[in-house]
C-alpha positions as CSV (number, residue, x, y, z in Angstrom):
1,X,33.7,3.3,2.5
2,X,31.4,5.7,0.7
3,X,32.4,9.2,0.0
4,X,30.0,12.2,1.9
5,X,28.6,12.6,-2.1
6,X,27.6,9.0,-2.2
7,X,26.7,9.1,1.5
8,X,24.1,12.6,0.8
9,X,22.6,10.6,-2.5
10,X,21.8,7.7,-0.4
11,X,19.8,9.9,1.8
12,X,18.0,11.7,-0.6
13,X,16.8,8.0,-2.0
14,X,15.1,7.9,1.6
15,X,13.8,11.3,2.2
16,X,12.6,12.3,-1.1
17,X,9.9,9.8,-1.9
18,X,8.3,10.7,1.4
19,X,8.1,14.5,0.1
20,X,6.2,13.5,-2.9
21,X,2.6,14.1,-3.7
22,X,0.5,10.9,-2.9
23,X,-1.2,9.4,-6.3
24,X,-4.9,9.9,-5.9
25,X,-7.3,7.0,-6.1
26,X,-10.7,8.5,-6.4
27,X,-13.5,7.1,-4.4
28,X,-17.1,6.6,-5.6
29,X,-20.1,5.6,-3.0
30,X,-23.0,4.6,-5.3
31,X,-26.3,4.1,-3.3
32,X,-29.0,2.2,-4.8
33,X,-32.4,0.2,-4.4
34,X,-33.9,-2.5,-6.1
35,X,-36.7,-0.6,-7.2
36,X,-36.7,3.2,-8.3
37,X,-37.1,5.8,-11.6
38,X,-33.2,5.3,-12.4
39,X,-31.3,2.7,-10.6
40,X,-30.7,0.8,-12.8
41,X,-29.8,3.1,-15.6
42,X,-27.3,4.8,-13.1
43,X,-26.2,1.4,-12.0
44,X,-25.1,0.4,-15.6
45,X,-23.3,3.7,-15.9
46,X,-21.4,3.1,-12.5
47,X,-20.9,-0.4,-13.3
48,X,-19.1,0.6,-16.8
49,X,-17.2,3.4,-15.3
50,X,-15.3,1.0,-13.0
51,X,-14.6,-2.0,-16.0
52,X,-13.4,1.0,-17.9
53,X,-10.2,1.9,-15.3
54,X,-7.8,0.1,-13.2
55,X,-8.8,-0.2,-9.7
56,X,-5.7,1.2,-8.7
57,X,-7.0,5.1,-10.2
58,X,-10.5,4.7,-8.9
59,X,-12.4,2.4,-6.0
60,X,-15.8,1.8,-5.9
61,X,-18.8,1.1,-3.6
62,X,-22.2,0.3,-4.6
63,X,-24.8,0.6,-1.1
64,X,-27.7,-1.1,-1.8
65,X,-30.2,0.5,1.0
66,X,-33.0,-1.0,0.5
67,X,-34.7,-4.0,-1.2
68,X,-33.8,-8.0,-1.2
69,X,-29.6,-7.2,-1.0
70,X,-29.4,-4.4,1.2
71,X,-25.7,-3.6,3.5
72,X,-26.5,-2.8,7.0
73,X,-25.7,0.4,8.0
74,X,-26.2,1.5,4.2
75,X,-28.7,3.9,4.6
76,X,-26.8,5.6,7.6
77,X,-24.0,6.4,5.2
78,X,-26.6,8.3,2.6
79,X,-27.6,10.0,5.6
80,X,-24.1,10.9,6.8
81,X,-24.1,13.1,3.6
82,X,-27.0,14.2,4.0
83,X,-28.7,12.7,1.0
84,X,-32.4,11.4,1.1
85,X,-33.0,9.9,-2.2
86,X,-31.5,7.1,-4.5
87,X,-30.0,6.9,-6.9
88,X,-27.0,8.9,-5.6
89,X,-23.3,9.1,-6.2
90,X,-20.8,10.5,-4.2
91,X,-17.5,11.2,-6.0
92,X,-14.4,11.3,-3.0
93,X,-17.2,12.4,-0.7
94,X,-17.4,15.8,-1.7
95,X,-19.6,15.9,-4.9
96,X,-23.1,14.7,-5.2
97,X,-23.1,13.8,-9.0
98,X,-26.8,14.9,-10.3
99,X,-29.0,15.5,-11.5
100,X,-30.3,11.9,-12.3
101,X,-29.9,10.1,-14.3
102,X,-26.0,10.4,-14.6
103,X,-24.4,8.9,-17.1
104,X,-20.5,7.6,-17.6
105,X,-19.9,11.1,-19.2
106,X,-20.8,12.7,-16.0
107,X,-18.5,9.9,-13.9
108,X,-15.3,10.6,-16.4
109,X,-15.6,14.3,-16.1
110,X,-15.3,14.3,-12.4
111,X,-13.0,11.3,-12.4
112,X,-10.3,13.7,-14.3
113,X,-11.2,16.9,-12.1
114,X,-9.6,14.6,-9.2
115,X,-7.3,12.2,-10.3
116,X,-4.4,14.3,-9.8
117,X,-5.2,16.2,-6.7
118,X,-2.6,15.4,-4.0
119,X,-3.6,13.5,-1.0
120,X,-1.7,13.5,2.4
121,X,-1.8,9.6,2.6
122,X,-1.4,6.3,0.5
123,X,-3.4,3.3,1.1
124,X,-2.7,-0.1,-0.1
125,X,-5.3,-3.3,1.3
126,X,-3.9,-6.5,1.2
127,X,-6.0,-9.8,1.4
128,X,-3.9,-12.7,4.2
129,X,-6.9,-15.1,3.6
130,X,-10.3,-15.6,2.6
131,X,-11.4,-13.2,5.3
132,X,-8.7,-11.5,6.7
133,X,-7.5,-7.8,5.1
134,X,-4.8,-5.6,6.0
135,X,-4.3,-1.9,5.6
136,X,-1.2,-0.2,5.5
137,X,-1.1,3.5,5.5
138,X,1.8,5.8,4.8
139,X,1.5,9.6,5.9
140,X,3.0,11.7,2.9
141,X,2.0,14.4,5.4
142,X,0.4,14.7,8.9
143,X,-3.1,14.4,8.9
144,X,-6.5,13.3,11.0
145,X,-9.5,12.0,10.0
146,X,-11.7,8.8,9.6
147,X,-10.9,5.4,8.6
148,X,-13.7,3.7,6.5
149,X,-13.4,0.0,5.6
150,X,-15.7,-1.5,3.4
151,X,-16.0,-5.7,2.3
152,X,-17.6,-6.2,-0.9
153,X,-18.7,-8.7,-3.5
154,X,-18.7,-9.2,-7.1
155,X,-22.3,-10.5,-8.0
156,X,-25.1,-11.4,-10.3
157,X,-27.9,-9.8,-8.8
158,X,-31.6,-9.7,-10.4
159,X,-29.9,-10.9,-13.6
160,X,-27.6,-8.2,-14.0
161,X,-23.7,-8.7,-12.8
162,X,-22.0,-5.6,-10.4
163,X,-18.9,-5.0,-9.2
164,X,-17.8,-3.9,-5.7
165,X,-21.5,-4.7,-4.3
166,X,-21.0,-3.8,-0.6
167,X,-21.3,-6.5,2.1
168,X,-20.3,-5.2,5.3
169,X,-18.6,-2.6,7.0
170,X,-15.5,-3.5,8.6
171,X,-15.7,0.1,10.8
172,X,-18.6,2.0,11.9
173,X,-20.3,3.6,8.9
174,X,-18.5,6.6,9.8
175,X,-15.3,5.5,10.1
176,X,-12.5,5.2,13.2
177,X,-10.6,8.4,13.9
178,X,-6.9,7.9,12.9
179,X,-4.2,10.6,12.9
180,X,-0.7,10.3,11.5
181,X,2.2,12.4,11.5
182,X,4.6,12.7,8.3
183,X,6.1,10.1,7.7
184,X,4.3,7.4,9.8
185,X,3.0,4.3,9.0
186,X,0.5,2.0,9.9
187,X,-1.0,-1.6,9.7
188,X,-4.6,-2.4,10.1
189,X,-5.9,-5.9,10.4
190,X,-9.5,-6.5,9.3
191,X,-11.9,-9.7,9.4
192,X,-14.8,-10.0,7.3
193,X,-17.8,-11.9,9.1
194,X,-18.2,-13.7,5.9
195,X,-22.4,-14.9,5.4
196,X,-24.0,-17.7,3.8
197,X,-24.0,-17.5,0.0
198,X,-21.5,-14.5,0.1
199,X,-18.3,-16.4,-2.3
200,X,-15.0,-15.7,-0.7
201,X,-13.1,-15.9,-4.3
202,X,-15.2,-12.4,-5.4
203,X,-14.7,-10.7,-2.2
204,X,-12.3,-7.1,-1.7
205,X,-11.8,-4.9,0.6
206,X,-12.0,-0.9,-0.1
207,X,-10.4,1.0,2.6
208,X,-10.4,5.3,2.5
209,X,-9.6,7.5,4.9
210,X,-11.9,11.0,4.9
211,X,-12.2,14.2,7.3
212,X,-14.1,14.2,10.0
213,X,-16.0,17.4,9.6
214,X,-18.0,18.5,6.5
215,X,-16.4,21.1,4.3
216,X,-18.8,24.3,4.9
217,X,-17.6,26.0,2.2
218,X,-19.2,23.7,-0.7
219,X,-23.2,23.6,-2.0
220,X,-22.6,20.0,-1.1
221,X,-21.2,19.9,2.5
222,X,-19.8,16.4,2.3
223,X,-16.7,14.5,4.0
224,X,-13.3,14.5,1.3
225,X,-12.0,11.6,1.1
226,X,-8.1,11.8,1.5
227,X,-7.4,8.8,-0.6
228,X,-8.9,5.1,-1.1
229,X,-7.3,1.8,-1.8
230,X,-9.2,-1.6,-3.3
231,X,-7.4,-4.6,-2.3
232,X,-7.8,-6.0,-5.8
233,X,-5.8,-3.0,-7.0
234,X,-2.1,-3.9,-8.1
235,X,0.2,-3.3,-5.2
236,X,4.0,-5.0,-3.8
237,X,3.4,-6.2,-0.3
238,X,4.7,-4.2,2.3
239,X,5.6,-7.5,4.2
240,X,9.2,-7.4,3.8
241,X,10.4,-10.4,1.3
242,X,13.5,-10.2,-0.8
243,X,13.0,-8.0,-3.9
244,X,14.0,-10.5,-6.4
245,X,12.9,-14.1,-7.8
246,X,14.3,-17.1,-5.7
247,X,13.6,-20.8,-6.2
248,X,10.5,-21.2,-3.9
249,X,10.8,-25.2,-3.6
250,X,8.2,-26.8,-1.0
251,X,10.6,-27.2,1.6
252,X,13.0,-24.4,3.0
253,X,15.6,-23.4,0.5
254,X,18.9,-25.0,1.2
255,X,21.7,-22.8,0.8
256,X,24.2,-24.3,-2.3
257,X,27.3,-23.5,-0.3
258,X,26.8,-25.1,3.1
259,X,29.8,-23.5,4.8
260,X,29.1,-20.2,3.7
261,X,27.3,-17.6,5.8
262,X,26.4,-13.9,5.6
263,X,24.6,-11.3,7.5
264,X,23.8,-7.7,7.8
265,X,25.0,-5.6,11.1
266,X,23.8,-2.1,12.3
267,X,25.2,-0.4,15.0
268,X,21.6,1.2,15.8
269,X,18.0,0.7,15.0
270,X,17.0,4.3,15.3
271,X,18.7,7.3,14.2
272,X,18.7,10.9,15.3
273,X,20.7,13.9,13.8
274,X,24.3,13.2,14.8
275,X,24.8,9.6,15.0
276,X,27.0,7.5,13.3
277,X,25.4,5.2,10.7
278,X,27.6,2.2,10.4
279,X,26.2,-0.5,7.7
280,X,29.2,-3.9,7.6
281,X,28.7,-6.8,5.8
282,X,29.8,-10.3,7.7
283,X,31.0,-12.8,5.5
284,X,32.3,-16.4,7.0
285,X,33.8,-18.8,4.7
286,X,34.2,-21.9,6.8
287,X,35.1,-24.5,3.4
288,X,38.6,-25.0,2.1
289,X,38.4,-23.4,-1.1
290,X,36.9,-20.0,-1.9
291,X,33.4,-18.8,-2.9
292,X,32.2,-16.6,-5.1
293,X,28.6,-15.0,-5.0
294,X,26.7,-12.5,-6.6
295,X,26.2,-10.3,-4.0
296,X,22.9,-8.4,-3.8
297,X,22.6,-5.5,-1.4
298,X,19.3,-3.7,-1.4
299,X,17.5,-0.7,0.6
300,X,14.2,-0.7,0.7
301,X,12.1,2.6,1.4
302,X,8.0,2.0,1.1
303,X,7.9,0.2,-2.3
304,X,10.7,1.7,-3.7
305,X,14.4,-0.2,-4.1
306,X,17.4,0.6,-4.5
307,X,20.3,-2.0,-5.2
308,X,23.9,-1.5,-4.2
309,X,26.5,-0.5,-5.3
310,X,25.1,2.1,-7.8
311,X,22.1,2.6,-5.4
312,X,19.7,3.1,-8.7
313,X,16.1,1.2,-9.1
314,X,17.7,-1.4,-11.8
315,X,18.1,-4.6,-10.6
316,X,22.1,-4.9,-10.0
317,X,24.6,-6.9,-8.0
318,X,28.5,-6.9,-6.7
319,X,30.0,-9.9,-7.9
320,X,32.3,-10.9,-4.7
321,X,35.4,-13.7,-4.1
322,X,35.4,-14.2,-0.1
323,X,38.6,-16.7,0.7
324,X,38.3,-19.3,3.4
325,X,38.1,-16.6,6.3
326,X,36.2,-14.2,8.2
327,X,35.6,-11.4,6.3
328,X,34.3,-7.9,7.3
329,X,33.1,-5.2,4.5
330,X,32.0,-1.8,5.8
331,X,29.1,-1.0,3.2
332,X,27.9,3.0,4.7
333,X,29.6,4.7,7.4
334,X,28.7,8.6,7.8
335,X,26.9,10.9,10.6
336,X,23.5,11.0,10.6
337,X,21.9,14.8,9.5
338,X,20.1,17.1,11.6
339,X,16.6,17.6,10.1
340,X,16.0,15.2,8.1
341,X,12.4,14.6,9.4
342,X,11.0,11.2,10.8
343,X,10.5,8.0,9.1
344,X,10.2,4.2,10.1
345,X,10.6,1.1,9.0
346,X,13.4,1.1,6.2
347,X,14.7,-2.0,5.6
348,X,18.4,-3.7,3.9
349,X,18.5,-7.1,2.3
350,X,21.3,-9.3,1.9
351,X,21.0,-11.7,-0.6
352,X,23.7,-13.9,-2.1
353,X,23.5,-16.2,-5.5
354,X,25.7,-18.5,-7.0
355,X,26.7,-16.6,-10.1
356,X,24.8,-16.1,-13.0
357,X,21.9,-17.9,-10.9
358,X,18.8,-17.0,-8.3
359,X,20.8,-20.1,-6.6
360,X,20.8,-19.2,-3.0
361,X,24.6,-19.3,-1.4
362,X,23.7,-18.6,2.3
363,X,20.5,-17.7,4.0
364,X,18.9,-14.1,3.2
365,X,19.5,-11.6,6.2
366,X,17.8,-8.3,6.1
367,X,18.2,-5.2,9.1
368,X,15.7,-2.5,9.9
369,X,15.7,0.8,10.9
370,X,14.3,4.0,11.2
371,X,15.0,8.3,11.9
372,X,13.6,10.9,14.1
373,X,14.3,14.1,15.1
């Protein structure tokens, strides 16, 4: 058992990366025609600003409103903001970037005037299948607002190739209300009604969440956007899978000690301030001689891990001997604190290797659980 130090640091691991400022993705909505004075000149700049950063610091949609290519409901999103005339370029839906033409200057300067404002949410977008997106949202803090959701397509289009053309909305043009409280999460499944000629290998997704009122207190009264996400950004799956390599043969894994079993017990799913939090380990050694594993033990908060026994974000292990028996290892056992906010799902994985291996011993087991006030 765990000392109250070890027992405190443990809960810090959980609590503290909920506390922490969201990184900011910044959002760009570039509308555009086929035909008019600078579209194309701003389209360039627009279209070299986004090759020229990840697409996990900025996401971008181009709204083509009018011509051979437009999105429906592409115009109505101009109008949201107010805006009459193309080209236009909203920058996290509170700057109109002019005057025209703009050039990537213009798009850099404001790109580092917002990168590291906070946001009260992160957003990751996760493709299933060829049409089938999720979103999973995590409140940093409690918010409301609107959920925009956005498929697009990288294309050639009158010769010239874009990114992030937009396609389709996946939400009205001005979003679904959503509200979170700290600490919350959220998935959101999304199907794109995919159309002839559209090519489901240079499809995305761009998901951000804005207010729902204008900000009065600007020249340009638009929407903030809170914080975006592209799905073609580099993320870890929130689906929970064991955070280390395993052999992924075409059939299920068979375990390499077939009378060797482990798994993970919990005495609650939920905790409030004075419970007990009792973590055991359940080891059965049903063979005749005994087994040794590399033992990995590892809690899981959002997409961060930490792996027993230090509890740090290296990869580590307990190397374990379990005789031919039933064997029961307490892991955590403390009292849950008072005030320590609300939070759900955390997750533990059990995984055991032969040693010096990613060989499986037993079957992966993994527990979840969450807190409340």
């Amino acid at each position: 058992m765990f000392g109250k130090g070890m027992t405190v640091w443990i809960l810090c691991c959980m609590i503290v990366p909920l506390a922490m400022a969201a990184p900011r993705t910044v959002l760009y909505e570039h509308f555009t025609e086929d035909e008019c004075l600078y579209c194309a000149q701003v389209s360039t700049a627009v279209d070299g600003f986004r090759s020229g950063h990840s697409r996990n610091e900025l996401a971008v949609i181009s709204f083509s409103i009018r011509g051979d290519d437009p999105v429906p409901d592409g115009i109505n999103r101009l109008d949201l903001y107010g805006l009459e005339l193309t080209p236009a370029v909203v920058g996290d839906g509170l700057d109109n970037l002019e005057p025209m033409p703009i050039d990537q200057s213009v798009l850099e300067s404001h790109f580092n005037s917002r990168k590291n404002v906070s946001s009260p949410l992160t957003i990751d977008v996760f493709q299933d299948s060829d049409t089938q997106y999720r979103i999973f949202l995590a409140a940093e803090s409690a918010f409301s607002g609107s959920l925009v959701v956005v498929a697009y397509e990288d294309i050639e289009h009158l010769g010239n190739r874009y990114q992030c053309w937009a396609r389709q909305f996946l939400t009205p043009y001005y979003g679904e209300s959503i509200s979170m409280a700290a600490g919350e999460t959220r998935e959101i499944t999304k199907q794109i009604n995919m159309q002839g000629g559209w090519m489901a290998s240079n499809m995305g997704v761009v998901a951000y969440v804005q207010t729902q009122t204008k900000d009065s207190s600007r020249r340009f009264r638009g929407y903030e956007a809170f914080q975006a996400a592209d799905s073609r950004a580099s993320h870890t799956n929130p689906t929970p899978t064991p955070p280390m390599e395993t052999p992924t043969p075409a059939a299920t894994p068979t375990p390499s000690v077939t009378d060797f079993t482990q798994s993970l017990d919990l005495n609650q799913t939920m905790f409030h301030g004075g419970d007990r939090f009792v973590l055991e380990v359940n080891s059965t050694n049903g063979g005749s001689a005994p087994v040794t594993v590399d033992q990995y033990l590892v809690l899981q908060v959002l997409d961060l891990f930490f792996f027993f026994p230090d509890w740090t974000q290296e990869l580590g292990f307990a190397p374990r001997t379990y005789q031919p028996e039933d064997t029961l290892e307490v892991i955590l056992d403390f009292t849950w604190p008072t005030g320590a906010g609300s939070f759900s799902p955390i997750y533990f994985w059990l995984v055991a290797t032969m040693p010096d291996t990613f060989d499986l011993a037993c079957e992966p087991d993994t527990v979840e659980f969450g807190y409340a006030d």
